[in-house]
DOZALO-166809 format. One record per residue (C-alpha): residue number from 1; chain; x, y, z. Coordinates in nm, 3 decimals. Each point is the difference from the previous one (the first is absolute). Layout:
+-----+---+---------+---------+---------+
!   k ! c !      xx !      yy !      zz !
+-----+---+---------+---------+---------+
! NUM ! A !       X !       Y !       Z !
...
+-----+---+---------+---------+---------+
***
This chain:
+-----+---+---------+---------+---------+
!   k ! c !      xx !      yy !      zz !
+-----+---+---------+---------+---------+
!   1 ! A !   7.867 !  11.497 !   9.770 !
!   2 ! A !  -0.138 !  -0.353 !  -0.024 !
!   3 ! A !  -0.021 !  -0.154 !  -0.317 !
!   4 ! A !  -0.210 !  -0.264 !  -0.155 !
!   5 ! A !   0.053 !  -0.259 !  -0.266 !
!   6 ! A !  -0.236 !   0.268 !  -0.220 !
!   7 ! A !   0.251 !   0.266 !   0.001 !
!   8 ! A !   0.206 !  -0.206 !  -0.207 !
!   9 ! A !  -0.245 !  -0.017 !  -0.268 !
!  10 ! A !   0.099 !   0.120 !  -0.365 !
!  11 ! A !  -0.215 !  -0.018 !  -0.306 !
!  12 ! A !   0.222 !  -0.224 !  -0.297 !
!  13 ! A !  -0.165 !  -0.068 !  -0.338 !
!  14 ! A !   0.088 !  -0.367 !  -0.035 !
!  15 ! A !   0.184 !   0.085 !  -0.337 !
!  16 ! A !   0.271 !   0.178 !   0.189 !
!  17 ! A !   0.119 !  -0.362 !   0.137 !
!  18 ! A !   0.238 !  -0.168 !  -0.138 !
!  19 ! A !  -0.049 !  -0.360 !  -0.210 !
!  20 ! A !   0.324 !  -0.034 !  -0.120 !
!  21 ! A !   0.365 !   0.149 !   0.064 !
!  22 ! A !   0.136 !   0.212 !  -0.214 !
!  23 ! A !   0.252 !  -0.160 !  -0.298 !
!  24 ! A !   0.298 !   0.117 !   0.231 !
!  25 ! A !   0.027 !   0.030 !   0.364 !
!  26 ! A !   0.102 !   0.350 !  -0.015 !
!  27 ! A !  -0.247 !   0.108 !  -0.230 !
!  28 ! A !  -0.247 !   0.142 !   0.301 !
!  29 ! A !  -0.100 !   0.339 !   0.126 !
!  30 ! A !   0.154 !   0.143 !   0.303 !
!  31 ! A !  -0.141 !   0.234 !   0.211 !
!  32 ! A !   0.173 !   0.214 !   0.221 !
!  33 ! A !  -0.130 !   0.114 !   0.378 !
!  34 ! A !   0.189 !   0.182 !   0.215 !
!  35 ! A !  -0.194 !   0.119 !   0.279 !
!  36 ! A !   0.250 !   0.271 !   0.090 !
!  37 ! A !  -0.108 !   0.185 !  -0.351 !
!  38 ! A !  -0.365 !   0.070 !  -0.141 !
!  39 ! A !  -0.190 !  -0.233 !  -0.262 !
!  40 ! A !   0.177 !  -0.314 !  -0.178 !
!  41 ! A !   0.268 !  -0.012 !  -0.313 !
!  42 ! A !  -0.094 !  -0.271 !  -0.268 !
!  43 ! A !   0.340 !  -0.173 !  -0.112 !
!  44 ! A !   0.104 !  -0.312 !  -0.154 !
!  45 ! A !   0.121 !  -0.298 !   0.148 !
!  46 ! A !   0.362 !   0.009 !  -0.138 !
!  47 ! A !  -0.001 !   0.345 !   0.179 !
!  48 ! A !   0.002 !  -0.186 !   0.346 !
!  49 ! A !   0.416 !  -0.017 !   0.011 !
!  50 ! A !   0.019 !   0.406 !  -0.027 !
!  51 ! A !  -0.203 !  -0.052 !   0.348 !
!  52 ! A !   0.214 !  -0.112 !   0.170 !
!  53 ! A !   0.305 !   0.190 !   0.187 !
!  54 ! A !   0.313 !  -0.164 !   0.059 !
!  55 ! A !  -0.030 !  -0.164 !   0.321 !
!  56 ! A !  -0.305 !  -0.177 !  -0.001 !
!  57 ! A !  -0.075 !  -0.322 !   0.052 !
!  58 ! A !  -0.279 !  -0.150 !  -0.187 !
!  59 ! A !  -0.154 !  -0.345 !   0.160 !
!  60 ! A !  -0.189 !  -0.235 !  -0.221 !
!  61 ! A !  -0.224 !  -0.349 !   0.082 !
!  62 ! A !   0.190 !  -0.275 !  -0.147 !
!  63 ! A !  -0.317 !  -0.250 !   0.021 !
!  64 ! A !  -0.046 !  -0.212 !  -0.250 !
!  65 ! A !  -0.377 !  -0.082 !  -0.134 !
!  66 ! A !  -0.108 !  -0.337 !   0.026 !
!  67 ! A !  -0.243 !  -0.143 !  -0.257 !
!  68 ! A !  -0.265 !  -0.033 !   0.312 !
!  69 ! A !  -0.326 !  -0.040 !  -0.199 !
!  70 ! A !  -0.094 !  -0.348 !  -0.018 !
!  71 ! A !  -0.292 !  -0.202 !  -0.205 !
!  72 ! A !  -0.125 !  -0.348 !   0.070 !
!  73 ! A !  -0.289 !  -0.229 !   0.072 !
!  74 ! A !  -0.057 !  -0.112 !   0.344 !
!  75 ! A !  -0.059 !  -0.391 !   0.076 !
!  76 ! A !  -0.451 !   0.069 !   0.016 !
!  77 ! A !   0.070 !   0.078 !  -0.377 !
!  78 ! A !  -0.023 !   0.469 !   0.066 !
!  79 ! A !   0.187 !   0.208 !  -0.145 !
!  80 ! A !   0.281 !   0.139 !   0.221 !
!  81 ! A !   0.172 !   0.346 !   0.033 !
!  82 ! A !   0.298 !   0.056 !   0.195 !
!  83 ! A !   0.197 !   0.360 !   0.008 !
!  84 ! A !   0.290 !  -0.071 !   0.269 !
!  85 ! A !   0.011 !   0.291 !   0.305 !
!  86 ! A !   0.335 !  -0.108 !   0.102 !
!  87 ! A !   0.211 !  -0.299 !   0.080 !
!  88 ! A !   0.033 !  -0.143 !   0.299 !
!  89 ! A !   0.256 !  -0.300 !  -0.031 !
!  90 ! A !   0.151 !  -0.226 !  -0.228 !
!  91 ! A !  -0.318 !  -0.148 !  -0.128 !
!  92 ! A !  -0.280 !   0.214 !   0.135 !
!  93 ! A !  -0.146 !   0.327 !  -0.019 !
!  94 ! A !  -0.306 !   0.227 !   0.088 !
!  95 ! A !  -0.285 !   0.021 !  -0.341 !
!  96 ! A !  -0.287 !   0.224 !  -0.064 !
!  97 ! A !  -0.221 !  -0.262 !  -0.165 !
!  98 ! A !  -0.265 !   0.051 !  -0.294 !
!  99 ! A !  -0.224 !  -0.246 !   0.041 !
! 100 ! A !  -0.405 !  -0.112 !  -0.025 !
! 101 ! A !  -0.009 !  -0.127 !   0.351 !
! 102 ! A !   0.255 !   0.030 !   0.257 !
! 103 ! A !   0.272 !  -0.202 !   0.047 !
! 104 ! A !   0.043 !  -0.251 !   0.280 !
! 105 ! A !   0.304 !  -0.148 !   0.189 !
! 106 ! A !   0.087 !  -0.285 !  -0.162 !
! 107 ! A !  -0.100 !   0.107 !  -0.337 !
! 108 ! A !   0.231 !  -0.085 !  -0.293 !
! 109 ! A !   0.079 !   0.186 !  -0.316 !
! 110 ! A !   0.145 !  -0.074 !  -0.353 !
! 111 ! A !   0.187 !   0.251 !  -0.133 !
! 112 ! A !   0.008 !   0.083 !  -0.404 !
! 113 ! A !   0.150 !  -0.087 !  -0.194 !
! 114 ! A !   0.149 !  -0.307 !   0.118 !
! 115 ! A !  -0.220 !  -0.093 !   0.324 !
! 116 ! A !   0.184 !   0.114 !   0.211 !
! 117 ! A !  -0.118 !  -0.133 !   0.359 !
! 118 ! A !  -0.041 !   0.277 !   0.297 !
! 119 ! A !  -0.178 !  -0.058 !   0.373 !
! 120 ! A !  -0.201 !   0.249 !   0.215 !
! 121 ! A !   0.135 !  -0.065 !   0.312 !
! 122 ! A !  -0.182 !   0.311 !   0.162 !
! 123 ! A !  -0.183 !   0.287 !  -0.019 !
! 124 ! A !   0.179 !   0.326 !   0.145 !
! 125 ! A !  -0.278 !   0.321 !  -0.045 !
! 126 ! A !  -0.053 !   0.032 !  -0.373 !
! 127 ! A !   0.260 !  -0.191 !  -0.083 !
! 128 ! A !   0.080 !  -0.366 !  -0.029 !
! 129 ! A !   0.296 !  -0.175 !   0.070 !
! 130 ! A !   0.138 !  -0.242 !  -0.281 !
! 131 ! A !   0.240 !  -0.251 !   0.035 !
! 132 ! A !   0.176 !  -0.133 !  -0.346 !
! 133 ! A !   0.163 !  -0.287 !  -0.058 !
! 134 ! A !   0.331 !   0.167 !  -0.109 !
! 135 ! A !   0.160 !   0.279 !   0.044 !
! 136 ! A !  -0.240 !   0.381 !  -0.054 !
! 137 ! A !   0.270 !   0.116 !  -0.193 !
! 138 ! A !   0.001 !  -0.311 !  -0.265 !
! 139 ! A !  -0.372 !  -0.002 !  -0.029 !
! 140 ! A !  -0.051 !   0.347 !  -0.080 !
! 141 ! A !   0.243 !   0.005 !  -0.238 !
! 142 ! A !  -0.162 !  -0.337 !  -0.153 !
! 143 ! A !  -0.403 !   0.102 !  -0.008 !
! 144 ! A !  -0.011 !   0.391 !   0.142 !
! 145 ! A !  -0.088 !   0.305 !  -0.195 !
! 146 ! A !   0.118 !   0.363 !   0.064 !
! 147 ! A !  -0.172 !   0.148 !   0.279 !
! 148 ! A !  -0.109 !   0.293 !  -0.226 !
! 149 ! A !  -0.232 !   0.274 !   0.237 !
! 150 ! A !  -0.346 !   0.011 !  -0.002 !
! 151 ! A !  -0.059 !   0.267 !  -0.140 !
! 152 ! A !   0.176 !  -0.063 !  -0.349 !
! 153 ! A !  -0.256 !  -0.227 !  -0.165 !
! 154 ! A !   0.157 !  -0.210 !  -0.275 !
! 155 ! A !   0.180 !  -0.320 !   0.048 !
! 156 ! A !   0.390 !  -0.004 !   0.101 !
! 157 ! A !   0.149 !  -0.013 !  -0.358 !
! 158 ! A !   0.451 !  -0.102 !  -0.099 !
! 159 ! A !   0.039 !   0.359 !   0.094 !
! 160 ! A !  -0.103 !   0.044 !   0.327 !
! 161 ! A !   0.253 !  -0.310 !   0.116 !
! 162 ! A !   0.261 !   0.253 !  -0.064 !
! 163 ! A !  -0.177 !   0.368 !   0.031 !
! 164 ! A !  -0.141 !  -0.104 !   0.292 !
! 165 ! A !   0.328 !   0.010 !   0.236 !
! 166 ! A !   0.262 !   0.209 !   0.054 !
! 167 ! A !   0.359 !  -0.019 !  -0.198 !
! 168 ! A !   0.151 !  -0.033 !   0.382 !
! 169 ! A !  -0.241 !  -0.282 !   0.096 !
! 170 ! A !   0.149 !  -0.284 !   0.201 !
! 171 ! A !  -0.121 !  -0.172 !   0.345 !
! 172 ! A !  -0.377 !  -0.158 !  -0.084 !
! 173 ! A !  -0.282 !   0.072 !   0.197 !
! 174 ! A !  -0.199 !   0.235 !  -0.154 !
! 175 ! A !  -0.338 !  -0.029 !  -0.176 !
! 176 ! A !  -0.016 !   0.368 !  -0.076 !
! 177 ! A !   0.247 !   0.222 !  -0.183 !
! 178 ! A !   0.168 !   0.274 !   0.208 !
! 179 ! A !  -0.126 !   0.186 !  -0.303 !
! 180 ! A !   0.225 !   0.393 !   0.061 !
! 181 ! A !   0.311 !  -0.259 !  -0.100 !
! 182 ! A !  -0.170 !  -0.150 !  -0.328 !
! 183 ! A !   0.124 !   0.363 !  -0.157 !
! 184 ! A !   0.352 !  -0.067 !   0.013 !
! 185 ! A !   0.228 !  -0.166 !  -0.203 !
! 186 ! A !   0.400 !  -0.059 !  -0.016 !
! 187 ! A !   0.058 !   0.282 !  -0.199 !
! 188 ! A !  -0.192 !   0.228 !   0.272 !
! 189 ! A !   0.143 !  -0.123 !   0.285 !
! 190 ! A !   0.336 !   0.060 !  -0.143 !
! 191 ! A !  -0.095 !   0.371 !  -0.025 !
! 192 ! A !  -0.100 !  -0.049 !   0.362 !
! 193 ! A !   0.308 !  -0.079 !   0.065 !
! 194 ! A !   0.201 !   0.247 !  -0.187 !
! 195 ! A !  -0.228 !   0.262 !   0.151 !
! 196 ! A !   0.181 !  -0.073 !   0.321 !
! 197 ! A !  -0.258 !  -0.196 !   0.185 !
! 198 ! A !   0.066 !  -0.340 !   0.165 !
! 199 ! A !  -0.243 !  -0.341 !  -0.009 !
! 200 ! A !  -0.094 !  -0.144 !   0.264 !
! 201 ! A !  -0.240 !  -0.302 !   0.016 !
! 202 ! A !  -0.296 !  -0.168 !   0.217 !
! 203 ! A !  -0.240 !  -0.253 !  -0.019 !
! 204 ! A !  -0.352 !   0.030 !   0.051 !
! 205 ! A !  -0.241 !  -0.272 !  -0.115 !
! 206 ! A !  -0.355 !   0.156 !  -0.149 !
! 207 ! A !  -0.277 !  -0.201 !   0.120 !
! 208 ! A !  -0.345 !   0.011 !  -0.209 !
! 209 ! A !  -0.149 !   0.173 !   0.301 !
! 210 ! A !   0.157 !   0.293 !  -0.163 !
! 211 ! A !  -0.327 !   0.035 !  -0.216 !
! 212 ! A !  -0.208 !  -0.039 !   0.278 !
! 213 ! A !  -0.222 !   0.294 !   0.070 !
! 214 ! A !  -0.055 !   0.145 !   0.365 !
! 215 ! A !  -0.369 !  -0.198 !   0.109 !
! 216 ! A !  -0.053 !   0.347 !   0.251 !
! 217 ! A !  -0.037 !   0.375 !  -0.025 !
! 218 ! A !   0.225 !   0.002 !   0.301 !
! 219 ! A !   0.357 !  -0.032 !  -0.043 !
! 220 ! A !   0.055 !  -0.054 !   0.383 !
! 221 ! A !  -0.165 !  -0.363 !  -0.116 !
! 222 ! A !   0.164 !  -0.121 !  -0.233 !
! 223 ! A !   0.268 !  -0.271 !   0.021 !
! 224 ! A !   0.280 !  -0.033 !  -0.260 !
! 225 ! A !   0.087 !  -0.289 !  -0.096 !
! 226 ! A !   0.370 !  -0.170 !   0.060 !
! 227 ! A !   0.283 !  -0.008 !  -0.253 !
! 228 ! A !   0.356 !  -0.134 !   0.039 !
! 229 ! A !   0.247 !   0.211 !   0.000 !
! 230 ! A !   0.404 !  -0.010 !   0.000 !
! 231 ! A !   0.184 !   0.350 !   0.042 !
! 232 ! A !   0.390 !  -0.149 !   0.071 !
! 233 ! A !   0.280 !   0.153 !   0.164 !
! 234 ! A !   0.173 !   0.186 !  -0.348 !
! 235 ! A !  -0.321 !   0.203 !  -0.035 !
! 236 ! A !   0.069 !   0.083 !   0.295 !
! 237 ! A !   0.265 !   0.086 !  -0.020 !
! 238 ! A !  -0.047 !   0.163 !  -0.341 !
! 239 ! A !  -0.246 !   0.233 !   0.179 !
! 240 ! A !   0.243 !   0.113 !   0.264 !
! 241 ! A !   0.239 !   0.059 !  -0.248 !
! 242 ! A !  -0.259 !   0.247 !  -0.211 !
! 243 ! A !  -0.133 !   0.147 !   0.330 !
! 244 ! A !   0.390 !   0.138 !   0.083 !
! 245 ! A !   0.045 !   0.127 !  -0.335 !
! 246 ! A !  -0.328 !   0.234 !  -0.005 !
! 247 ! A !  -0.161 !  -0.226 !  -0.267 !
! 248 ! A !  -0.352 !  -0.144 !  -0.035 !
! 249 ! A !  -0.144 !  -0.322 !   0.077 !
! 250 ! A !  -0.200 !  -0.038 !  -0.354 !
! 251 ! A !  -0.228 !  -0.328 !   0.021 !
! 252 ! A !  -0.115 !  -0.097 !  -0.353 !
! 253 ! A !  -0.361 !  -0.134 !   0.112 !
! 254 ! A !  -0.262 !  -0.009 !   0.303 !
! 255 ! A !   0.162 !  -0.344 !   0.083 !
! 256 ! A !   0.347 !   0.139 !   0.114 !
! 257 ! A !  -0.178 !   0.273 !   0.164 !
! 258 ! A !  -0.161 !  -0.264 !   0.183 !
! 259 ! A !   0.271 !  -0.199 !   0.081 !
! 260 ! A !   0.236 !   0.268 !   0.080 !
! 261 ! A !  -0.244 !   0.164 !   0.257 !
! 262 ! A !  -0.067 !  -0.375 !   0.135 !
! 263 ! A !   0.383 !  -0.035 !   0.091 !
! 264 ! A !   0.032 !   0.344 !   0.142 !
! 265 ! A !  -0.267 !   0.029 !   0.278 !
! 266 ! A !   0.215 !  -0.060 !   0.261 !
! 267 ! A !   0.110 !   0.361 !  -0.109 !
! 268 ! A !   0.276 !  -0.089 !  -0.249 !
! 269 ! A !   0.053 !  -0.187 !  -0.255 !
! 270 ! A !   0.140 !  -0.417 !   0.122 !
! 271 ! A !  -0.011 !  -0.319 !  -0.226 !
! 272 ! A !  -0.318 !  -0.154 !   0.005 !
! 273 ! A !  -0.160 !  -0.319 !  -0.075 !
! 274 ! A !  -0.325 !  -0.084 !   0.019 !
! 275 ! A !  -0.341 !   0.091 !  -0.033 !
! 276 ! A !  -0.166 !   0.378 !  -0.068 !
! 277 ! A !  -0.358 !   0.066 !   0.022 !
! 278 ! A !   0.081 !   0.362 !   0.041 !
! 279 ! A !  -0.272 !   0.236 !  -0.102 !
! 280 ! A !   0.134 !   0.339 !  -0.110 !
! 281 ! A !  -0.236 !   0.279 !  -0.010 !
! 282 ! A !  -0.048 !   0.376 !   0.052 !
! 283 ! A !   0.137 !   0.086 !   0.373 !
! 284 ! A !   0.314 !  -0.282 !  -0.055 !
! 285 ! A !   0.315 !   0.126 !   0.059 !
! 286 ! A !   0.280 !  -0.066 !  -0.257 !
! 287 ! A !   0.335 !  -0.107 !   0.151 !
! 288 ! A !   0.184 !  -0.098 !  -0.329 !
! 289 ! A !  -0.132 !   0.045 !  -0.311 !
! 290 ! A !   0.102 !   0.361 !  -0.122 !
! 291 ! A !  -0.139 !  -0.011 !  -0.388 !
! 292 ! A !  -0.283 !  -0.269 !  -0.176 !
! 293 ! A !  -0.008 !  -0.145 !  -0.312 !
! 294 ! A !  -0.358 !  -0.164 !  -0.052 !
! 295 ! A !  -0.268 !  -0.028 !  -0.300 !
! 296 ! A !  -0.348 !   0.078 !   0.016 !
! 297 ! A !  -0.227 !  -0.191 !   0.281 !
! 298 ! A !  -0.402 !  -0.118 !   0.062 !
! 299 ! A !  -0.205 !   0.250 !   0.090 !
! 300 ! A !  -0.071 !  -0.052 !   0.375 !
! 301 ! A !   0.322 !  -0.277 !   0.038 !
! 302 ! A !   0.262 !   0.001 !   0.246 !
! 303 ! A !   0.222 !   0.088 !  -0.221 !
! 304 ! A !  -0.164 !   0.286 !  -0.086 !
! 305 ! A !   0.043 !   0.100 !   0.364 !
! 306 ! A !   0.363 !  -0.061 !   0.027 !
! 307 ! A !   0.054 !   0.222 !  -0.270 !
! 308 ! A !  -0.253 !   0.254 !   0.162 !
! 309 ! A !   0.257 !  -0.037 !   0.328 !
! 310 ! A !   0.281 !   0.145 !  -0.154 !
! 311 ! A !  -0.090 !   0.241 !  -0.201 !
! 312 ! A !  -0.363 !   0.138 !   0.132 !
! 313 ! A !  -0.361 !  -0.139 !  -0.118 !
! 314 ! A !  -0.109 !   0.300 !  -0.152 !
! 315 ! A !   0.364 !   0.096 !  -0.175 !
! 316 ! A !  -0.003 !  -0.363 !  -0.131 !
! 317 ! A !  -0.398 !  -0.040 !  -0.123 !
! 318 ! A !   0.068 !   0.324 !  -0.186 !
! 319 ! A !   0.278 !  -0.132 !  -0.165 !
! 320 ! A !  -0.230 !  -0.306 !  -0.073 !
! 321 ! A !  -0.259 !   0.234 !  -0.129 !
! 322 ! A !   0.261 !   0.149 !  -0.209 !
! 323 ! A !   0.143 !  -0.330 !  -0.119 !
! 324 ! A !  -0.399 !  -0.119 !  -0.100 !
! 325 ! A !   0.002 !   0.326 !  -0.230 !
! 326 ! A !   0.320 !  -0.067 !  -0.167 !
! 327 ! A !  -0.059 !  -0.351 !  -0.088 !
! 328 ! A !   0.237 !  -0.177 !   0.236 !
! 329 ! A !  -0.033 !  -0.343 !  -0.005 !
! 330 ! A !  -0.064 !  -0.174 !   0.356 !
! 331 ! A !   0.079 !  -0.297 !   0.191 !
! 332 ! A !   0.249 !  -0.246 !  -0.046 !
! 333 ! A !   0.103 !  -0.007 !  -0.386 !
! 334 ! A !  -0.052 !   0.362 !   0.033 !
! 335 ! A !   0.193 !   0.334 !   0.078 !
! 336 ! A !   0.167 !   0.092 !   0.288 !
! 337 ! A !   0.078 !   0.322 !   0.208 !
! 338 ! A !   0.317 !   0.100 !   0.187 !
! 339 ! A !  -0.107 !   0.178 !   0.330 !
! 340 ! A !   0.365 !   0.180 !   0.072 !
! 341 ! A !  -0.054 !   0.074 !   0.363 !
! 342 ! A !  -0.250 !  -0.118 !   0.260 !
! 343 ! A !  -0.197 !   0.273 !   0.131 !
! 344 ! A !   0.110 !   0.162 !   0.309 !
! 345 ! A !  -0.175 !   0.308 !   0.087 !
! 346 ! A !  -0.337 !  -0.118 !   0.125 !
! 347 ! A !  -0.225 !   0.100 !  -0.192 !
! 348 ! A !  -0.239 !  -0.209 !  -0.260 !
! 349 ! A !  -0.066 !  -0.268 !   0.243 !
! 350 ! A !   0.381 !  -0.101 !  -0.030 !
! 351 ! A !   0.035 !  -0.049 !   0.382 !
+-----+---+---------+---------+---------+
***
């Protein structure tokens, strides 16, 4: 069967997503699909630890969210919007800009609140390269904003500085949350861990062309765009460790999924480091990841079609459907659900 970008379509009244997180990070909904049994269980998220069997080894995204949106002023007197895509050295990185005319090479911008000078050096697509005068990492931290999504439409408040990373966030790079890990704490992960299952970590930077949408019916068109990614040699490790003890591989989020499959498809699992612009859809063939730990996604999104890759499109838009009817709350300060097993039997569009 060949799919489009329209059989990913799902019908969500926009009250279902999610403005603000919950007053703890445990507080959410879980949902519980395992495509080896018929229809969905409706948990909470402290029941995640009972989940788990001893052996396991969960991997988590230890990015760290940068404060990437920028405002400023640029030297013709316009107002200037910068959201950061990634960074690309010590003083530079690739911007989607907001701006009344576009912006040329040589262009310079003043950065609120305290002027803040940037150059366009070049334009790369729909992006721009900017070059600061100090280092990214000081001059976010001086004038940037949480990179809040799109689709939540209030200003980034003291909160979200916080609520909007993980409790096990530490290399920067990110300007989106690996949002499955925002419903952990310390107290959680303890439980984890007293459950039996191991930790191990990765590092996957979210770029903002997570939000993009697909610009074709055709999936065979579309091109993903690049993230950095760092899978060492303890995971590893970690995972050759589980894999001799019968346990799973659970990856809390789409971005270990990605990054997992990206260092395995030479067949098996090797430390990586580098790029991904791996595009997993129906038909992919999962070498690693055994179990998937991910919130609610955009209709039509990428995402959406990783998730639809391991555990069927129709199993998982019915449990969507499902999730619309009992309220769930979607997207990235939203529930999550905890796919147990990746579907294996063929059917559903799985393979």
């Amino acid at each position: 069967m060949t799919l489009a970008r329209s059989d990913f379509r799902y019908e969500l009244p926009s009250h279902l997503i999610a403005q603000t997180p919950l007053p703890r990070r445990t507080d959410s909904r879980l949902m519980l699909l395992d495509p080896r049994r018929e229809g969905v269980e409706h948990l909470r998220f402290t029941d995640f630890p009972d989940l788990l069997e001893r052996g396991d080894l969960l991997v988590l995204n230890d990015t760290r969210v940068i404060r990437a949106r920028l405002f400023g002023r640029k030297d013709s007197g316009g107002v200037a919007e910068l959201l950061i895509e990634r960074v690309v050295g010590d003083r530079q990185a690739l911007c989607q800009a907001r701006v009344s005319k576009p912006l040329k090479v040589g262009r310079r911008i003043y950065l609120t609140p305290n002027d803040e000078p940037a150059t366009v050096l070049a334009r790369d697509g729909d992006l721009v390269r900017i070059e600061f005068e100090r280092a990214v990492d000081a001059v976010v931290d001086a004038c940037g904003r949480v990179p809040l999504p799109p689709y939540i439409a209030r200003e980034p408040n003291e909160s979200d500085e916080a609520r909007y990373q993980t409790v096990f966030a530490d290399v920067r790079g990110s300007v989106a949350a690996p949002t499955a890990g925002l419903h952990f704490d310390e107290a959680l992960l303890a439980r984890c861990d007293a459950a039996g299952a191991s930790i191990a970590r990765l590092t996957l930077h979210v770029g903002a062309g997570t939000f993009q949408p697909l610009r074709s019916d055709d999936l065979s068109t579309h091109q993903m765009h690049s993230e950095r990614v760092r899978v060492g040699a303890d995971a590893v490790a970690a995972i050759e460790t589980c894999r001799r003890g019968g346990g799973r591989v659970v990856a809390v989020g789409t971005t270990v999924v990605r990054a997992l499959e990206t260092a395995s498809l030479g067949g098996t699992p090797r430390p990586f480091d580098g790029e991904t612009s791996i595009f997993i859809r129906p038909g992919h063939r999962f070498r690693v990841v055994d179990a998937l730990l991910t919130n609610f996604h955009l209709p039509e999104s990428t995402l959406l079609m990783l998730v639809a890759a391991f555990a069927g499109r129709r199993r998982v838009l019915d449990a969507y459907a499902q999730a619309v009817a009992n309220g769930y709350r979607f997207f990235s300060y939203g529930d999550a659900m905890f796919i147990a097993h990746r579907a294996d039997d063929g059917d559903d569009d799985a393979l």
